[in-house]
N, C-alpha and C positions, 0 to 999 in steps of 0.2 A: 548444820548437817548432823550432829551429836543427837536432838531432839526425833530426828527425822530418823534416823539407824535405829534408838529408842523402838519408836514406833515400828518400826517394821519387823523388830525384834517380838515386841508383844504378838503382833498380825501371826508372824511364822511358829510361836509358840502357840498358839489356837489353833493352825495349821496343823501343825506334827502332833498335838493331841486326839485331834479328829480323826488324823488318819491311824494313829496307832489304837484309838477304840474302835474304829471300821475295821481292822485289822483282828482283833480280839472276836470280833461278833462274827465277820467272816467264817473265822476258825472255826467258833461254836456252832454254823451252820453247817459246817463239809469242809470239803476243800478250795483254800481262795485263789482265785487267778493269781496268776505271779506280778502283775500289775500292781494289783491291791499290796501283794505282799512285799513289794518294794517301794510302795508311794510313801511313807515316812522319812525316805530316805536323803530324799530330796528339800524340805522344810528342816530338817537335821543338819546337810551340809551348811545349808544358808546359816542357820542357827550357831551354827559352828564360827563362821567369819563376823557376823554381826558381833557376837559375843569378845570372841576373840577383839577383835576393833573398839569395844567399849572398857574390857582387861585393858589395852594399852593408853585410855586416853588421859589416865592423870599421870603416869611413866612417861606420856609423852610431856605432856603440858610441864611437869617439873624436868624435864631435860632441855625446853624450850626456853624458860624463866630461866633455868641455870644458868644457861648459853647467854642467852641478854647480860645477866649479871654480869658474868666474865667479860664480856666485849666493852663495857660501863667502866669498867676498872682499870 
């Protein structure tokens, strides 16, 4: 699952890059629908939980190893 979150981590950051330079070029052309101007928003949450989920997984895995040890003893 780790490999697999990786990956769609990378996907949603090519994601939210696109849309915040669609975003930029928008602007330089006029004014952009609010659509455009809120679509990064979306690839950013995810990016938010992905990330978050990969922060926790060696916190997790050494509270997991811990627990085993203690239960051992």
């Amino acid at each position: 699952m780790s490999t697999w979150v990786r990956q769609v981590h990378r996907w949603l950051s090519i994601a939210f890059t696109v849309t915040v330079i669609a975003n930029f070029v928008a602007r330089g052309l006029g004014e952009p629908p609010l659509w455009l101007v809120y679509s990064p928003l979306v690839p950013l949450f995810l990016l938010l939980f992905s990330g978050l989920y990969m922060f926790m997984l060696p916190y997790a895995a050494r509270w997991r190893s811990g627990r085993r040890a203690s239960m051992r003893a």
